[in-house]
C-alpha positions as a printed Julia matrix, in Angstrom:
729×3 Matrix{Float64}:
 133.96   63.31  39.49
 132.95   64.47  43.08
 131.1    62.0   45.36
 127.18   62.58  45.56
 125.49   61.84  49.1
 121.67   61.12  48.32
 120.25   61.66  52.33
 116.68   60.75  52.59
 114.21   59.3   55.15
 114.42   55.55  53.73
 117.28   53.45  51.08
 115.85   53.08  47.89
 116.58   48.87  49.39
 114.06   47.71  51.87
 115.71   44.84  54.34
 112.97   42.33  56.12
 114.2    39.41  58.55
 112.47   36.16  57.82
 112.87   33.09  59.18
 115.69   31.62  56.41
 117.72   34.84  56.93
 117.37   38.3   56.12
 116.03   39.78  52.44
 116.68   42.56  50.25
 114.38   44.04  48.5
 113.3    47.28  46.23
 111.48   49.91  48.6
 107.69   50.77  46.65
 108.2    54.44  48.31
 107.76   57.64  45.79
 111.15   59.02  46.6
 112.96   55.79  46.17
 111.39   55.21  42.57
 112.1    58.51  41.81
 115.61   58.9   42.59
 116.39   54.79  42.06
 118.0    55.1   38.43
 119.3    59.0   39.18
 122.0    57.42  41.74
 123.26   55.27  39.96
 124.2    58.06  37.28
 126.95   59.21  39.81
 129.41   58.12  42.17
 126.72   58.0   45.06
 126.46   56.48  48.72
 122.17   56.75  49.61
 122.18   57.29  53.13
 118.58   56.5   55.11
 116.64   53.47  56.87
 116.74   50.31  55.47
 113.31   49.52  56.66
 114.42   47.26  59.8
 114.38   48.68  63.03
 117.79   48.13  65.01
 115.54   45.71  67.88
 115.06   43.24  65.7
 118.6    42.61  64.6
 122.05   42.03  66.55
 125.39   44.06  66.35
 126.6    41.16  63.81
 123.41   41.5   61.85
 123.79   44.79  61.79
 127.17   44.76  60.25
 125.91   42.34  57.81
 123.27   44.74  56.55
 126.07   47.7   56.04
 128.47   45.59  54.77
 126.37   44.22  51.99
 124.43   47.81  51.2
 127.69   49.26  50.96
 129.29   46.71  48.27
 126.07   46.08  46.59
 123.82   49.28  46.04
 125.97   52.05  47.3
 123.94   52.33  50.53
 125.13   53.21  53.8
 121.88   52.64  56.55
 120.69   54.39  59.62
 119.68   52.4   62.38
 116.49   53.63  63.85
 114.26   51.8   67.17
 110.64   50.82  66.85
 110.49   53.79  69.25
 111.91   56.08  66.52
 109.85   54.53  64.07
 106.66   55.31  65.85
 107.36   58.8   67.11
 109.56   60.26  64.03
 108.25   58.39  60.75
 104.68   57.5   62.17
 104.4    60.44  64.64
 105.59   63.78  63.91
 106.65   63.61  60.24
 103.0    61.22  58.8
 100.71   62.6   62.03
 102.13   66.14  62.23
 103.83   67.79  59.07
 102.25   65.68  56.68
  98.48   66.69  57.21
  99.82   70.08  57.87
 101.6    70.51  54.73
  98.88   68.94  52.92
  96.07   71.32  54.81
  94.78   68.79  56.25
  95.22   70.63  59.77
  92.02   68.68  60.96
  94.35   65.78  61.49
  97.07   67.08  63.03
  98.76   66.3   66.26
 101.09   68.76  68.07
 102.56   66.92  70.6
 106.44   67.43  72.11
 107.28   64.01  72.48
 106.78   63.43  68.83
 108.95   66.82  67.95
 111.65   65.73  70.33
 111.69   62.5   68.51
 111.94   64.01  65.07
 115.19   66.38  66.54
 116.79   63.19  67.84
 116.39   61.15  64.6
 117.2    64.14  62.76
 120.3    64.83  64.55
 120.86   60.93  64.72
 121.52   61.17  60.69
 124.02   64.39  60.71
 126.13   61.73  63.02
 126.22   59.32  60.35
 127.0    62.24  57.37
 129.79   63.26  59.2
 130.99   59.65  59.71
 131.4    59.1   55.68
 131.57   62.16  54.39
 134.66   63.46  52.42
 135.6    67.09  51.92
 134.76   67.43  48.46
 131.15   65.49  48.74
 127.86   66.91  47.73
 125.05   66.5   50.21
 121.65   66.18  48.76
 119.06   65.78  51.43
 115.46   65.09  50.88
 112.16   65.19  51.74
 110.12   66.68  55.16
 111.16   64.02  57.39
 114.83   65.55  57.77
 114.14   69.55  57.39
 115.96   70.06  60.6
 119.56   67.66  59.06
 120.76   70.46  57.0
 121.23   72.52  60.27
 122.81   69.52  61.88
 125.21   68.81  59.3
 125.85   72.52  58.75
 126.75   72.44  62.04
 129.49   69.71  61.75
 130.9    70.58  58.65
 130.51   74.24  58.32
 131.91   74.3   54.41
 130.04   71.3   53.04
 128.05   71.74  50.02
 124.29   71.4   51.0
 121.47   70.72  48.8
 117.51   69.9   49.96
 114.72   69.22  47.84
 111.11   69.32  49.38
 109.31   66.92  47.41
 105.37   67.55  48.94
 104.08   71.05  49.36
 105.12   74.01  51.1
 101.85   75.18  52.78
 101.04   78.87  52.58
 102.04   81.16  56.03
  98.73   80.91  57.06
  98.8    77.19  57.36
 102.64   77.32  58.42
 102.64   79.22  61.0
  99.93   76.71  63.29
 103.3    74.77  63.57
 104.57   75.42  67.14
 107.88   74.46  65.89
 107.97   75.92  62.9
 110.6    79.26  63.82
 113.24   75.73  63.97
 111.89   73.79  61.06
 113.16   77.31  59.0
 116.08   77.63  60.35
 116.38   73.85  59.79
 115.86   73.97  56.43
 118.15   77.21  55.97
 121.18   75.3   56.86
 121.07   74.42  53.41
 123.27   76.44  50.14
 119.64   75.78  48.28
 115.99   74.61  48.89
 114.74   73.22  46.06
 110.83   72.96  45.48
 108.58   71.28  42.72
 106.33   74.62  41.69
 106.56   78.38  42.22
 104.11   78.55  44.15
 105.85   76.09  47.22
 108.8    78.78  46.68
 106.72   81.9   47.41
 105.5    80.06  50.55
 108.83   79.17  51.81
 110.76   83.02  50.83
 107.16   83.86  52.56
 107.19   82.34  55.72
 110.71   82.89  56.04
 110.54   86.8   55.44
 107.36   86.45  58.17
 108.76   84.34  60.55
 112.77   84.98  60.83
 112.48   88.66  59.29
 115.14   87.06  56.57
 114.89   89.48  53.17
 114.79   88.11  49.86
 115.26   88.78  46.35
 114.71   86.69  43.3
 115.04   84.13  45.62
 118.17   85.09  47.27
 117.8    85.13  50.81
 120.56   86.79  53.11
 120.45   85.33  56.66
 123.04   86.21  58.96
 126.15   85.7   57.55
 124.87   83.29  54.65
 123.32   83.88  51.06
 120.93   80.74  50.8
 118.99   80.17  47.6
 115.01   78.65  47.19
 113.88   77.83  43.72
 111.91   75.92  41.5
 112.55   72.7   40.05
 110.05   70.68  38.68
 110.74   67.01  39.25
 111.1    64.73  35.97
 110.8    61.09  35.3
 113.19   58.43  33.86
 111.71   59.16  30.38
 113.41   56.28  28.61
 112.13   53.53  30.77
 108.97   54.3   30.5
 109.07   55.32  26.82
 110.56   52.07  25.79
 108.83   49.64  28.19
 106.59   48.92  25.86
 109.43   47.07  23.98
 109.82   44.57  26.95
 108.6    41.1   26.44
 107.31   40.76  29.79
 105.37   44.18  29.33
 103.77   42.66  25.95
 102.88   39.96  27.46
 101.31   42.12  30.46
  99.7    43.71  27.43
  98.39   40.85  25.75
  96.42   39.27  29.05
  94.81   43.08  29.68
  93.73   42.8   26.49
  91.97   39.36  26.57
  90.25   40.41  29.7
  88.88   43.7   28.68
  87.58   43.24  25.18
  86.21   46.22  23.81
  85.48   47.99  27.08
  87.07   51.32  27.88
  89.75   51.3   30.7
  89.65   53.86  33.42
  92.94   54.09  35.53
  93.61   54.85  39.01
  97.0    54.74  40.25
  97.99   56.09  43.9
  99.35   55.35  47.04
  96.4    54.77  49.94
  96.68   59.06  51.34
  93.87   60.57  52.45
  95.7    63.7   50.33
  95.24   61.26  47.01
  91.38   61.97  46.68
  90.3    58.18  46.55
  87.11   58.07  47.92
  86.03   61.27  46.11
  87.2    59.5   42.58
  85.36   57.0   43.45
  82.11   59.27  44.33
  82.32   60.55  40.54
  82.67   57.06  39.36
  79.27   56.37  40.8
  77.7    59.86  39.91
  79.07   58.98  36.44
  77.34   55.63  35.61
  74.18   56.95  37.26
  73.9    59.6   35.01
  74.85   58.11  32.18
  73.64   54.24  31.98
  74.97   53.86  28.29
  78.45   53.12  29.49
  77.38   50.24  31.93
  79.11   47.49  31.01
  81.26   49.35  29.0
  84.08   51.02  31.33
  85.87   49.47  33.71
  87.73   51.19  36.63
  90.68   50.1   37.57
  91.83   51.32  40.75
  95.16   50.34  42.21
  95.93   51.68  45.8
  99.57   50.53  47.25
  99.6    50.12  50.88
 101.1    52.92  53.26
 101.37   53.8   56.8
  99.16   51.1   57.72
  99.56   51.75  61.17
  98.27   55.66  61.22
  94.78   55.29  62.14
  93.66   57.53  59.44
  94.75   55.53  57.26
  92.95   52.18  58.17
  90.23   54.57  58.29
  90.45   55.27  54.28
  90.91   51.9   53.74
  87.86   50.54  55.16
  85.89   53.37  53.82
  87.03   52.78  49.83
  86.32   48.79  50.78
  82.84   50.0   51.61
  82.66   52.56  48.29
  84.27   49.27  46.34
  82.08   47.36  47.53
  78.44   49.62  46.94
  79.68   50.59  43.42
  80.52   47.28  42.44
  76.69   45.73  44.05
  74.68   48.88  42.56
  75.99   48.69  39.21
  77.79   45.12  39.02
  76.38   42.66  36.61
  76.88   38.28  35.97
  79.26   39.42  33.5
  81.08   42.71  34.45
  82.41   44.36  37.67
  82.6    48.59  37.53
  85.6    48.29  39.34
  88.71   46.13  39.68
  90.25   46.9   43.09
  93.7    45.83  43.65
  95.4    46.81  47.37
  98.69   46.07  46.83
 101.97   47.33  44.88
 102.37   46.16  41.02
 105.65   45.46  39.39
 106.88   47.88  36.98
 106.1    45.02  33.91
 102.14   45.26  34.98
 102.13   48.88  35.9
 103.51   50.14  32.59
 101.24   47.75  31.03
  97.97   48.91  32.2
  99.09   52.38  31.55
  99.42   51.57  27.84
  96.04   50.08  27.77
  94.05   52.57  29.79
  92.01   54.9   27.84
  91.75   57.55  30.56
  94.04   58.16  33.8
  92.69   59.74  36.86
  94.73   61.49  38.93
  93.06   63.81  41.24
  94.46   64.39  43.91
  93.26   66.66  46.87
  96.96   67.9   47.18
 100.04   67.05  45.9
 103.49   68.22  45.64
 104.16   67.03  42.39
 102.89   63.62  40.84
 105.16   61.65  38.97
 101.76   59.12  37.85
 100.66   62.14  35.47
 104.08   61.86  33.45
 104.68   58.49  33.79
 100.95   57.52  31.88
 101.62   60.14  29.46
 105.08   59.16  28.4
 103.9    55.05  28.29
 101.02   55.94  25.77
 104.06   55.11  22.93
 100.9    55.29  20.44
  99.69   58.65  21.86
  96.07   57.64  22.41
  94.86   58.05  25.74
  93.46   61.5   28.14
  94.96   62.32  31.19
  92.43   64.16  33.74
  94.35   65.74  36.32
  93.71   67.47  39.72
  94.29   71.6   39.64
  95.95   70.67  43.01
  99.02   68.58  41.81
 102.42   70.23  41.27
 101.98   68.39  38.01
  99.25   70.35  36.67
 101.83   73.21  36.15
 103.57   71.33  33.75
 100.61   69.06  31.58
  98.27   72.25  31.07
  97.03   70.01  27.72
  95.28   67.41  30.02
  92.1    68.15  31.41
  92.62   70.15  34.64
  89.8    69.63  37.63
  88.82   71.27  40.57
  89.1    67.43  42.56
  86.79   69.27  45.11
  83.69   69.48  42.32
  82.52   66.2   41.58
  80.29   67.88  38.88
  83.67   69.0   36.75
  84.97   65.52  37.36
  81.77   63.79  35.8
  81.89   66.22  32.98
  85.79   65.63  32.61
  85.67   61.74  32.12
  82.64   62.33  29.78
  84.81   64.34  27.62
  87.72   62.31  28.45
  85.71   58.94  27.16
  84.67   61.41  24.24
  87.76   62.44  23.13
  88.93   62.26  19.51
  91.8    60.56  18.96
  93.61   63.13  17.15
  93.1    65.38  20.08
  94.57   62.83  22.27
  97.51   62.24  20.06
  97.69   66.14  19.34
  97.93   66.7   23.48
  99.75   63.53  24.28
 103.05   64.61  22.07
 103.16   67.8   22.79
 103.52   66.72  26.67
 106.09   63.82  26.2
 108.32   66.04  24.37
 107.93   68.58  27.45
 108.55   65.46  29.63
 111.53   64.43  27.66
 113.37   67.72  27.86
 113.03   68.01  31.33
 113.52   64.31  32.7
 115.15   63.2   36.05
 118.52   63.75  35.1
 118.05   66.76  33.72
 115.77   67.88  37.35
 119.15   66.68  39.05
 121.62   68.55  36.82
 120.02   71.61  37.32
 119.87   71.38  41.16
 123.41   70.52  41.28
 124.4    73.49  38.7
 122.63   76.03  40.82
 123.81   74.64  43.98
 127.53   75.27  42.59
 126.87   78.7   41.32
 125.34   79.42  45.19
 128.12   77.95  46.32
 129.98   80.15  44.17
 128.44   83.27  45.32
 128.46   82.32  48.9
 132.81   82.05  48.44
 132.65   85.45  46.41
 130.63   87.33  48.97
 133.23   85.56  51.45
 136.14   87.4   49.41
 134.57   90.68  50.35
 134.22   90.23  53.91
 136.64   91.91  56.28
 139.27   89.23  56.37
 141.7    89.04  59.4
 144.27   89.91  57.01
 143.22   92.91  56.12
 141.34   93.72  59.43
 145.48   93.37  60.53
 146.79   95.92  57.71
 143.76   98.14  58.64
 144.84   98.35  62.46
 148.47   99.18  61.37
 147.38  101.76  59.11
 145.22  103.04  61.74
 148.22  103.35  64.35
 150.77  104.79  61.77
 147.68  107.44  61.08
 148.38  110.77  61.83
 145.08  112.24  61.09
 142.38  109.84  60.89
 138.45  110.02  59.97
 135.77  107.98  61.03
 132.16  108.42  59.01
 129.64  105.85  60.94
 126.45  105.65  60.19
 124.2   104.93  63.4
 120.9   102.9   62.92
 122.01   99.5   61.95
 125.51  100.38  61.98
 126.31  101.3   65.59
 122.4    99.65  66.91
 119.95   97.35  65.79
 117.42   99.3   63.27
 114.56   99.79  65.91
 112.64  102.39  63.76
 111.16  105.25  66.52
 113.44  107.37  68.26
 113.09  106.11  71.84
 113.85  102.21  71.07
 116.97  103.67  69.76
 118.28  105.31  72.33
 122.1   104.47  72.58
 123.39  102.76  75.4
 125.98  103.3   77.87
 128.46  100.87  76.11
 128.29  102.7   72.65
 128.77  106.07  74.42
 131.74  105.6   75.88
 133.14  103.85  73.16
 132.43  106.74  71.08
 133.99  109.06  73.62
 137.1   107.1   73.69
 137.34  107.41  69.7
 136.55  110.74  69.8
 138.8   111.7   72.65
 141.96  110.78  70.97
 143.37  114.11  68.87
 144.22  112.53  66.25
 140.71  111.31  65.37
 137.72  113.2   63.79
 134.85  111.29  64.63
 131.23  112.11  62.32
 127.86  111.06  62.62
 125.75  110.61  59.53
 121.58  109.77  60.91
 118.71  110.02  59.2
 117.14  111.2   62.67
 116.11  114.52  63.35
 118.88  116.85  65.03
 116.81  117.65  68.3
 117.06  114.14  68.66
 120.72  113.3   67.74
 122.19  116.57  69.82
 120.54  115.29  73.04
 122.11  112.08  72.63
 125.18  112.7   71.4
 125.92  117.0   71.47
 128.4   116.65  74.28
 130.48  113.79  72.96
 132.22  115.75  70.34
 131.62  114.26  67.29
 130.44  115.52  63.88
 127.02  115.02  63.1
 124.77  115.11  59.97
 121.22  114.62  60.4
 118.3   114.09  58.36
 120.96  112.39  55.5
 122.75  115.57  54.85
 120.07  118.57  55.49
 122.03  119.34  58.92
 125.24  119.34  59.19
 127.2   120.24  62.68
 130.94  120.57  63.27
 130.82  123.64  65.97
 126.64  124.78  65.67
 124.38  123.53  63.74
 124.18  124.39  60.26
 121.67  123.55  57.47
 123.94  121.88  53.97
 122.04  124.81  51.82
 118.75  126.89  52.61
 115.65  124.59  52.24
 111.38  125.27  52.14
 109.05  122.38  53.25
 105.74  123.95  51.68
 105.79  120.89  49.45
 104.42  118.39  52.87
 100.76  120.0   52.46
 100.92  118.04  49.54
 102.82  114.74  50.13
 101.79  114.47  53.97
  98.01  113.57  52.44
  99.77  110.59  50.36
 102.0   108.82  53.46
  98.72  108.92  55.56
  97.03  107.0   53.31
  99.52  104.57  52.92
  99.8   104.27  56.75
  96.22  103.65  57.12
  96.15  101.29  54.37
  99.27   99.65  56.03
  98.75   98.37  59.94
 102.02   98.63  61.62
 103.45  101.63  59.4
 103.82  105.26  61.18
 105.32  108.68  60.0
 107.79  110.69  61.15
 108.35  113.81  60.41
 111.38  115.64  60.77
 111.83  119.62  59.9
 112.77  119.46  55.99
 111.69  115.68  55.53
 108.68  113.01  55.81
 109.46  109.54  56.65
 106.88  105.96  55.97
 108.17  103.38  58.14
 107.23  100.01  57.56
 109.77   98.19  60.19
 106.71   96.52  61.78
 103.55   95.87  59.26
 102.96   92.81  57.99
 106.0    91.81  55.55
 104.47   90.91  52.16
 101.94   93.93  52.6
 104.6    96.6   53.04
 106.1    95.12  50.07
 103.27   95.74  48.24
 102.4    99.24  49.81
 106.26  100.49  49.47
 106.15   99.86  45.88
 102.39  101.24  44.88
 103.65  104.63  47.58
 107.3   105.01  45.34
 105.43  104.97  42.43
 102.75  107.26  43.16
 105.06  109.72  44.55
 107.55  109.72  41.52
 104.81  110.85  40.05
 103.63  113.68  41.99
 107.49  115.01  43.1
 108.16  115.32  39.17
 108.1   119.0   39.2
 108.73  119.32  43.06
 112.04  119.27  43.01
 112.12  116.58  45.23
 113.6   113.03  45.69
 112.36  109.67  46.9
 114.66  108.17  49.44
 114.35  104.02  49.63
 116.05  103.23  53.41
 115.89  100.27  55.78
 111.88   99.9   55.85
 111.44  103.37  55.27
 110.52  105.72  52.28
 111.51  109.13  52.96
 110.52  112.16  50.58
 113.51  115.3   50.85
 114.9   117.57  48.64
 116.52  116.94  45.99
 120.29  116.97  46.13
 120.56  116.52  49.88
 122.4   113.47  50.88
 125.3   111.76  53.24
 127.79  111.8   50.75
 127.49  115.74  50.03
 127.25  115.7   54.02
 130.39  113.5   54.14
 132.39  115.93  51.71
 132.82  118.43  54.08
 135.2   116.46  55.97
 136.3   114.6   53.63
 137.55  117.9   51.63
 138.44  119.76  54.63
 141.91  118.35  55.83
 144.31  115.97  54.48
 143.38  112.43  55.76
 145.83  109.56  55.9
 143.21  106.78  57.25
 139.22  107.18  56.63
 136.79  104.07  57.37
 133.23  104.6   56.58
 130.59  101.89  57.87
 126.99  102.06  56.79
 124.29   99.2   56.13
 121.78  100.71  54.09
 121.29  102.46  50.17
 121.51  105.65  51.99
 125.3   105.03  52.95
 126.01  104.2   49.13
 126.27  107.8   48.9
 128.91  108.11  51.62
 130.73  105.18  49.77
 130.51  106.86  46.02
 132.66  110.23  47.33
 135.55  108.4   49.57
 139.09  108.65  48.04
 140.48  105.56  46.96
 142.68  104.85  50.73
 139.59  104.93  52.7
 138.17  101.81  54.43
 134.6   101.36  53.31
 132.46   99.04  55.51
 128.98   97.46  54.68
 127.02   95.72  57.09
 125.23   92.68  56.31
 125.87   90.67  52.59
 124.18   92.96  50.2
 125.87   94.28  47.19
 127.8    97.46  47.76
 130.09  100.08  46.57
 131.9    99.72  49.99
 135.65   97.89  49.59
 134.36   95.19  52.39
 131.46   93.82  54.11
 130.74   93.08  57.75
 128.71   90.13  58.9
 126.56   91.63  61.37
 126.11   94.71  63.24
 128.08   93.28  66.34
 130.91   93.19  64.32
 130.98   96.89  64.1
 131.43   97.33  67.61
 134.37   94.71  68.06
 135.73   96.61  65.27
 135.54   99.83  66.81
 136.66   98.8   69.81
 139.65   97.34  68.7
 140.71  100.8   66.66
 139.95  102.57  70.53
 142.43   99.96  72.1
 144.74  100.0   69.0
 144.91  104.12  69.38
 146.05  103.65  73.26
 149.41  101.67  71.78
């Protein structure tokens, strides 16, 4: 079985130095109780902090610590300064991207010393990957702190098998894009084979932001950047259903049970269960609370609220913040309502065991969690899977990643207190069939889709990308064949070249005069086209005025406007054409290009083009695919066909296109070496007609008909320009 390397910010073992020595404990973190019985399903090494910075321990101390992680819990640590601590952990990832990705952008701080921090410790942990790991080892890394490490250790070990999960949310671009460093936290992130995310909704940010931001396309999730296929996607994070299933079964548990019990004799239990985040919604819970018992006095002395709120980040000042403002809440609920004989609310600030935690979950009647934001919630599950008996009513926030799984619980806006009150009325109303009804239906959801069964499918789908990645690999130009293609090339006694030009020979700029070929590509072209055994050709989609005053004198074949002009002495149209159908279709692209900022048309003498090259991404995506539709519809009878390009939609007739263009050559002598390069749908048509000796060439990773790919667009040239030096031999 192949080694797993679980990466995140901090060991699921927190280390403290005491006076007697130092002490090993369980970390209370989300991430750590999460993953904590997943690792030890595999043959894993966790790699993160172990919670004590390196300037409080020796080199011998030091050694200690990895010596004893290693042989004990499958640990290996990363050393990090107080300094780190404060600018990476407490600075940029809890003061920057966490309030960020949470929308809190009223909190946070954009400050360089922070990011440069955050790089360093990020860059700090691909050291130590590439230290332990072995060829054949997963990475799974985790979590915002290290969305720059999968770049890093891409970097050092260029075939490694990279996983990252994102385990809060992935804010919309609108939020995203306030992050000055967010153009590196992508490409961070996209040194990963997959991004895994909790919801859909995280993974239409991300694709989004990405498409916005790098100008990476996507489908299905599929994104092709550079010379990678990289895949985001959804996986909803499960629970170790069995443990908290069966905890009831403990002794200590019962015995958890049985004290609960004595204290809270026929009084209804209200459960709060949450780390102390300004994201959790704490001091709004406990707003409805109040609301609650004012409105409704019969339940004095009949509920009690339990609210448990484990310490974190007690050093952001936000945070102490909170905390003294729910002391304050705690403390005017509990002296409003508070009687000799009954407090509204139990406050405990502090973690619980597992024993007393799955305890009160089996006793509590109703289980608020409602929070502002959340990526995902594992609370929700855990209370529904402990209620073994099924009684019990989960209210949960519209705003946890949860919520798209438990759609039986009561679902609040956590921003309207009023649908709160009314939800833990109903709630405390419930019928216990109803609860049961809900309850099962939910822990058999749970139970299909548990931890393991989260981690399975991350690691299946990271193999099949992997899988993909090696396939599309297999189609690239390899030097093997780029060295039989040279030799046939020399040994060539006739030989045809069929290139297209934007994106092929330049950068797609989308108007005529950003296009405008330079010197370099000129000559090359010349040199090609000088040689006499070499017919050099064309195919554009520009217009001919355009292509014969940049390239008429060079000698070359050229087909403009995909096919409709052809010109091997003078120009030529491929068959007689009209264009009295634009009166009608001109109307149509107008509107689209005032609906869509950014868009222009061209028009060309027996075509009309929509570019889209630079509007807004995810509205041209829209707009292209409301425009194709609407003129299917009208060209039915037109004779006419819709042509889908490189950010264009062009509308011709029908018929006309570079592979009819490219038959006239193709036919015209006998060839013994052809190579065809193109990068877009149009060139498929060029591809479909070549015999079966020709070297077909498609730029970028796409799909094709085309025998190879190319990487980029640069590798065209160093192609070409090794066939001109190979012809001078």
């Amino acid at each position: 079985m192949r080694r797993l390397l679980i990466v995140s910010n901090r060991l699921p073992v927190t280390i403290e130095k005491r006076k007697d020595g130092l002490h090993f404990s369980q970390s209370a973190g989300g991430l750590a109780t999460g993953l904590g019985s997943l690792y030890k399903l595999y043959d894993s090494i966790w790699i993160g902090w172990p919670g004590i910075t390196s300037d409080k321990t020796n080199k011998e101390e030091r050694g200690h610590i990895e010596s004893r992680l290693m042989s004990e819990f499958a640990c290996h640590p990363v050393f990090l300064s107080q300094n780190d601590i404060e600018k990476y952990y407490h600075g940029f990832s809890n003061k920057t991207l966490w309030p960020l990705f949470h929308y809190f952008t009223q909190y946070v701080i954009h400050e360089k010393s922070l990011w440069e921090a955050y790089r360093r410790v990020n860059e700090l942990f691909s050291e130590v990957i590439y230290e332990i790991a072995g060829k054949d080892d997963i990475i799974w890394i985790h979590d915002y702190h290290l969305m720059l490490l999968p770049k890093y250790t891409r970097q050092r070990l260029p075939d490694a098998e990279i996983g990252f999960f994102h385990h809060i949310p992935f804010p919309s671009f609108e939020i995203f894009r306030l992050l000055p460093w967010r153009n590196e936290i992508l490409e961070g992130l996209l040194g990963a084979d997959i991004i895994g995310f909790h919801t859909d909704d995280y993974t239409r940010h991300f694709l989004s932001s990405t498409h916005r931001l790098l100008g990476y396309e996507y489908t299905m999730g599929q994104i092709n950047a550079d010379d990678r296929i990289i895949r985001a996607d959804t996986f909803p994070m499960g629970i170790a259903y069995e443990r908290f299933s069966k905890a009831v079964q403990d002794p200590k548990v019962q015995r958890e049970i049985t004290k609960l019990r004595k204290s809270l004799p026929e009084r209804k239990i209200i459960l709060s269960v949450d780390r102390l985040d300004y994201t959790k919604g704490i001091p709004q819970r406990l707003e409805v609370l109040n609301t609650f018992l004012e409105r409704n006095p019969m339940y004095r002395e009949k509920i009690i609220f339990i609210l448990i709120a484990t310490p974190s980040r007690t050093q952001v000042n936000h945070y102490k913040l909170l905390k003294r403002q729910i002391d304050e809440l705690v403390g005017r609920i509990n002296g409003k309502y508070g009687t000799i004989g009954w407090t509204p609310i139990w406050y405990l600030y502090r973690y619980l065991p597992f024993p007393i935690l799955t305890a009160l979950y089996n006793v509590a009647d109703v289980c608020l969690v409602t929070p502002l934001r959340d990526g995902m919630n594992l609370i929700a599950k855990e209370y529904i899977t402990a209620k073994t008996s099924g009684k019990g009513v989960l209210i949960l926030s519209e705003m946890a990643g949860a919520a798209k799984e438990l759609g039986e619980t009561i679902i609040v806006n956590p921003n309207s207190r009023e649908e709160m009150v009314e939800a833990l009325a109903k709630a405390l109303t419930m019928p216990e069939e109803e609860q049961i009804e809900r309850n099962r239906v939910m822990q058999k959801r749970i139970q299909r889709y548990d931890v393991v069964r989260w981690a399975e499918e991350f690691m299946d789908r990271l193999v099949h990308t992997k899988k993909l990645q090696k396939e599309m690999d297999a189609r690239i130009l390899s030097p093997e064949m780029k060295t039989r293609l040279l030799s046939d090339y020399r040994n060539a006694k006739r030989r045809l070249f069929l290139l297209d030009y934007d994106g092929t020979l330049i950068p797609f700029f989308g108007k005529p005069q950003e296009a405008r070929p330079g010197e370099n590509l000129l000559q090359l072209l010349r040199k090609l086209a000088a040689d006499p055994r070499n017919e050099v050709v064309l195919l554009s989609g520009r217009d001919k005025e355009t292509i014969e005053s940049w390239f008429g004198t060079l000698g070359l074949g050229l087909v403009c406007e995909h096919g409709v002009w052809i010109k091997e002495d003078e120009w030529e149209m491929i068959e007689p054409l009209t264009d009295d159908w634009k009166g009608e279709i001109r109307p149509i692209l107008e509107l689209y290009m005032d609906r869509t900022p950014g868009s222009f048309i061209e028009e060309k003498e027996f075509s009309l083009v929509w570019h889209y090259r630079k509007a807004d991404p995810e509205l041209s995506t829209t707009r292209v695919r409301e425009l194709i539709d609407e003129l299917v519809n009208l060209t039915a009878n037109l004779n006419l066909q819709i042509l889908e390009g490189s950010k264009v939609v062009e509308v011709k007739n029908s018929g006309i296109n570079k592979g009819r263009a490219a038959l006239r050559w193709i036919a015209g002598e006998d060839w013994n070496f052809i190579l065809a390069i193109g990068d877009d749908r149009t060139d498929e048509d060029s591809f479909e007609v070549l015999p079966e000796i020709a070297y077909s060439l498609k730029v970028g990773l796409s799909s094709s008909l085309a025998r190879f790919n190319l990487k980029s667009q640069r590798d065209v040239l160093l192609l070409l320009e090794e066939l001109a030096l190979a012809g001078l031999r």
